[in-house]
C-alpha positions as CSV (number, residue, x, y, z in Angstrom):
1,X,-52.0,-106.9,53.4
2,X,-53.7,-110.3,53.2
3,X,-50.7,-111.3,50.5
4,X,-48.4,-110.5,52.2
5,X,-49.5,-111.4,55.6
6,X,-49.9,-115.4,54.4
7,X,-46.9,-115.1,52.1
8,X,-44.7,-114.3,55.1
9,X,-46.5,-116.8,57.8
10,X,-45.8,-119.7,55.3
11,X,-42.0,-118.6,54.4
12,X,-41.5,-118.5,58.3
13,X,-43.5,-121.5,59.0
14,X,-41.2,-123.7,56.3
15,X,-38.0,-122.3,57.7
16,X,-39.0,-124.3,61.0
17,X,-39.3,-126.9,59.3
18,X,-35.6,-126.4,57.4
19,X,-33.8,-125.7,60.7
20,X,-35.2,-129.2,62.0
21,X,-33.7,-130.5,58.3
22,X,-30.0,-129.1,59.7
23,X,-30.7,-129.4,63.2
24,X,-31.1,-133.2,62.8
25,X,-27.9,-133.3,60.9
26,X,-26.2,-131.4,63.4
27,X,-27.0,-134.0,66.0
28,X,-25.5,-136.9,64.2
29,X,-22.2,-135.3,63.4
30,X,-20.6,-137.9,65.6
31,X,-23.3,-140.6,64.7
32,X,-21.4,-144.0,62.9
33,X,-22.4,-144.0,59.2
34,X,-24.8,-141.4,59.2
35,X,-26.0,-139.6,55.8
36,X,-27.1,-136.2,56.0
37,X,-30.5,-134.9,54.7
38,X,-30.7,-132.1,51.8
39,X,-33.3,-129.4,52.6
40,X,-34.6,-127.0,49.2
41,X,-37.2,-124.2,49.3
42,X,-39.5,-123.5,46.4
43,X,-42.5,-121.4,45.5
44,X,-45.5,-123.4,45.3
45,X,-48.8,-121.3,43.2
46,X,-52.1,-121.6,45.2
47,X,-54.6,-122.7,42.1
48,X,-58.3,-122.2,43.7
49,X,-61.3,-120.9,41.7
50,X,-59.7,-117.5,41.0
51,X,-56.3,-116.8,39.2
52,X,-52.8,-118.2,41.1
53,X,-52.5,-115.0,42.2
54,X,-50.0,-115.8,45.3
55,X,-47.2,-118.0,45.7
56,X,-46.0,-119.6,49.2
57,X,-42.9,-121.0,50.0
58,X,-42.4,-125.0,50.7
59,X,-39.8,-126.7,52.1
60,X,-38.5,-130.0,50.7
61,X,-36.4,-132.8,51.3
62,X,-35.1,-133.8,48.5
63,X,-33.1,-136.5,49.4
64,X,-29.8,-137.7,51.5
65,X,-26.3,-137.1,50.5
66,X,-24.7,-141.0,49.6
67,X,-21.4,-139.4,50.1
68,X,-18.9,-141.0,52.3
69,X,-18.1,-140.8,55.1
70,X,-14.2,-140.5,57.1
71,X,-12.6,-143.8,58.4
72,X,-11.7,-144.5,61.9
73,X,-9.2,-146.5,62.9
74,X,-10.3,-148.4,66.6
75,X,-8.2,-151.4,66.0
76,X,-11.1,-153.6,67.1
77,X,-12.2,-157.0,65.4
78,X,-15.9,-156.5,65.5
79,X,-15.7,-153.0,64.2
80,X,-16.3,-152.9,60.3
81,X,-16.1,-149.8,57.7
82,X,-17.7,-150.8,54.0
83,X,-15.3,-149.3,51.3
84,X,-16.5,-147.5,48.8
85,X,-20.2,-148.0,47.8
86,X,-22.3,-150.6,49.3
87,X,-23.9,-151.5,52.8
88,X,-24.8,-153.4,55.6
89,X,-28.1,-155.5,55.5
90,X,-29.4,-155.7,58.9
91,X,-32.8,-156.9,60.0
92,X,-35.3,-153.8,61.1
93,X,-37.9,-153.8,63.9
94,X,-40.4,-154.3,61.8
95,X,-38.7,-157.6,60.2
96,X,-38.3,-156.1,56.9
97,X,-35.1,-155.5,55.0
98,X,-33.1,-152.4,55.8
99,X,-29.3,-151.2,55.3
100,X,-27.1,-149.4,57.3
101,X,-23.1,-148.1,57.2
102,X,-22.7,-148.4,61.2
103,X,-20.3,-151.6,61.3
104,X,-20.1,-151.5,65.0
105,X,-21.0,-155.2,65.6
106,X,-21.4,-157.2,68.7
107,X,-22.8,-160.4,69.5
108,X,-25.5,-160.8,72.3
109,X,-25.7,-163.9,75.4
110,X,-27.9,-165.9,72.4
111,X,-24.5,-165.8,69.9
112,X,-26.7,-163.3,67.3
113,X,-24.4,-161.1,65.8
114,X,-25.9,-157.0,66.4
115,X,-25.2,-153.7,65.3
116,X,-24.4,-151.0,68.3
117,X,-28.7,-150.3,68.2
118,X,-29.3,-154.1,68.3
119,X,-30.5,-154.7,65.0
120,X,-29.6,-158.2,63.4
121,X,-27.2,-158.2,61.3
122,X,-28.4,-160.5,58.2
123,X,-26.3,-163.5,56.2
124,X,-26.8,-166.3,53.7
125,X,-30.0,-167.4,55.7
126,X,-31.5,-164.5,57.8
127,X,-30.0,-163.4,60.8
128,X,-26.2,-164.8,61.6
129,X,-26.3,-166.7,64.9
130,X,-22.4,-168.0,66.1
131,X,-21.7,-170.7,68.1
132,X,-19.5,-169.6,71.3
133,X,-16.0,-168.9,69.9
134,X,-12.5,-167.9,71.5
135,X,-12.2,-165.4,68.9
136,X,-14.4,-164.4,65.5
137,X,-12.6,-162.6,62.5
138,X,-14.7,-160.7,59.4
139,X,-12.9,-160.9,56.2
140,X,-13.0,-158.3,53.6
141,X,-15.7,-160.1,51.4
142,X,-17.7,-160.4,54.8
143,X,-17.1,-164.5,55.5
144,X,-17.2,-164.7,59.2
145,X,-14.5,-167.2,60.4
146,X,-15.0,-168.6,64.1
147,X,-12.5,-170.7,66.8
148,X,-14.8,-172.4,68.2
149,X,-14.0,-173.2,72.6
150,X,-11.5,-175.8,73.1
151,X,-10.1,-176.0,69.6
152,X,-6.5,-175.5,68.8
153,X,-5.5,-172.4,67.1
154,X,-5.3,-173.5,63.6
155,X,-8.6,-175.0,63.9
156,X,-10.6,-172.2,62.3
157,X,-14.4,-172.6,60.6
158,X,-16.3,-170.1,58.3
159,X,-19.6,-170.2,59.7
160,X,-21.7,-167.8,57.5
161,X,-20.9,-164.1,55.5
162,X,-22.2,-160.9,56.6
163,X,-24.7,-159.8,53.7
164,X,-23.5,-157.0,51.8
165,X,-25.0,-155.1,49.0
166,X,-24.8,-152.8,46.7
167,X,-28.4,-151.0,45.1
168,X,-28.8,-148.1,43.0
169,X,-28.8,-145.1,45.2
170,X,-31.6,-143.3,43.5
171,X,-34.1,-146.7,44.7
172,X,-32.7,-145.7,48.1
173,X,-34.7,-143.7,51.0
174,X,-34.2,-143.1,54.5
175,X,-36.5,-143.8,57.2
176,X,-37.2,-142.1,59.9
177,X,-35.5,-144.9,62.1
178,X,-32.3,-143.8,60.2
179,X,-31.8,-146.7,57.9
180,X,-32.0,-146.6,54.5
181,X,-34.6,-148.8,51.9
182,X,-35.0,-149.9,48.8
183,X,-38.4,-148.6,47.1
184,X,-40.9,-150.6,47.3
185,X,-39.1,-152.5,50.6
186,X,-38.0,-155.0,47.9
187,X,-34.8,-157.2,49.3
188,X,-31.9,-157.1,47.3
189,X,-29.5,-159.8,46.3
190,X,-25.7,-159.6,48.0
191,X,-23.1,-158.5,46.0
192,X,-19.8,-160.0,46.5
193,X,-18.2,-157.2,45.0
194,X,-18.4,-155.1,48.0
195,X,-15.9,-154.6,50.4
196,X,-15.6,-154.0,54.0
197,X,-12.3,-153.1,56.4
198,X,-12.1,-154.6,60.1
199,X,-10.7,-152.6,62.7
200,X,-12.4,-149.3,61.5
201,X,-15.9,-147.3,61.4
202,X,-17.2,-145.0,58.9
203,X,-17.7,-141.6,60.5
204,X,-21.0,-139.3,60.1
205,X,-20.6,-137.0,56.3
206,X,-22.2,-134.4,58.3
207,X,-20.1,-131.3,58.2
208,X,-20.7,-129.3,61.1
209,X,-19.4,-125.8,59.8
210,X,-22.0,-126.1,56.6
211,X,-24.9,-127.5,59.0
212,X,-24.2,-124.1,61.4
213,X,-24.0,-121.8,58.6
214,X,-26.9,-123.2,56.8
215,X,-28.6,-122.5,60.3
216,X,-27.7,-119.5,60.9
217,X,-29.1,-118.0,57.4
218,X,-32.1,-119.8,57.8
219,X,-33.0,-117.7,61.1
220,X,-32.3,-114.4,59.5
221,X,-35.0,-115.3,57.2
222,X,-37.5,-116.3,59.9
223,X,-36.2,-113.0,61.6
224,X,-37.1,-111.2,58.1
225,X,-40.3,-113.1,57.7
226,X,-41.1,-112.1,61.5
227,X,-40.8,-108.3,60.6
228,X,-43.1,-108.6,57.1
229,X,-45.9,-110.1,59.5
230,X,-45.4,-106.9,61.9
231,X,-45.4,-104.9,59.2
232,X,-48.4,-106.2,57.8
233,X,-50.2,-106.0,61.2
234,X,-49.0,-102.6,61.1
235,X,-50.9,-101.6,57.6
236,X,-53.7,-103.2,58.8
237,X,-53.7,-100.8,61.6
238,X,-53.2,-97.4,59.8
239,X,-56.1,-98.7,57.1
240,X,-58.9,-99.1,60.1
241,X,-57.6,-96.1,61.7
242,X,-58.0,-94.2,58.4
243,X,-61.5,-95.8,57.6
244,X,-62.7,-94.8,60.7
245,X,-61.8,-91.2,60.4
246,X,-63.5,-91.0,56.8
């Protein structure tokens, strides 16, 4: 009884902890750039003073799918989609380094170029601050290119470039803010190898169908889990009732 009892309570204890794995994911399904989590159960011995004589059940994240990604068109200059592999550096609320696939950019009343959650968006020299412009294009490599008030229409500037780069996605984690860091929150260099599209948006790799199935099995487990506690409440039950008779 007491094996089974604990063996059951920690199974349904780490599916709770799976479904908010998949529940989380669910949610961003329509969040720009977002990478979903993995979730993995495995058996984890107990070693104490006696023999590992039970085994529990843990749930794990193992890490975040890199995969991309759909594009969507929205036809608008501030809007940016990195192709391929790469990413946005932006500047977290912490100050430190962080990087991002939502290219949904705008540019606050003090000219500092944002992402759509108001994180600076970083350049050549820390944040990218613009002068007030009649219009602002992004170029593929990132070069920001201004028309500054006044000027004629073939007067154009390159004022800074958008900070893109590329690190090894096993030194990658995600935070619990969302964006993704390098181990050891060390800044990496830009890479001007990386490409970005204007005029579009990466869309969440979430899919929804996978997420709900995924769900779904995990609460006939609990539900399974649920009737091996009963069950071993049950035992327990009979056994006094049979002790007390003898």
């Amino acid at each position: 009884m007491d094996k089974s009892l604990f063996i059951s309570m920690s199974g349904a204890s780490q599916n709770m902890l799976a479904q908010r794995a998949h529940a989380n994911n669910l949610a961003n399904v329509s969040t720009t750039g977002f990478r979903r989590d993995f979730e993995q159960a495995r058996s984890m011995p107990v070693y104490g003073e006696s023999l590992p004589t039970r085994a529990y059940a843990m749930t794990e994240r193992p890490g975040t799918d890199m995969s991309s990604g759909s594009l969507q068109e929205t036809g608008r200059d501030m809007d940016l989609a990195v192709e391929g592999d790469g990413w946005i550096a932006v500047q977290a609320p912490d100050g430190t380094e962080a990087y991002t696939r939502a290219g949904s950019l705008n540019i606050d009343a003090f000219g500092l170029l944002r992402t759509s959650s108001g994180l600076p968006v970083l350049g050549n020299a820390g944040p990218i601050a613009l002068p007030p412009a009649d219009k602002v294009e992004i170029g593929q490599d990132g070069t920001i290119t201004i028309r500054a008030l006044g000027e004629a229409p073939n007067v154009l500037a390159d004022v800074d470039r958008i900070k893109l780069v590329n690190p090894d996605p096993a030194t990658l984690r995600k935070g619990e803010d969302g964006l993704m860091r390098v181990e050891g929150a060390l800044e990496q260099p830009a890479d001007g190898a990386v490409r970005v599209a204007t005029g579009f948006l990466e869309g969440s790799n979430v899919n929804a169908v996978e997420e709900m199935t995924a769900m779904l099995s995990l609460a006939r487990q609990f539900e399974l889990h649920i009737k091996m506690m009963r069950t071993a409440e049950e035992n327990s039950s009979t056994t006094n009732r049979l002790l007390q008779m003898s």
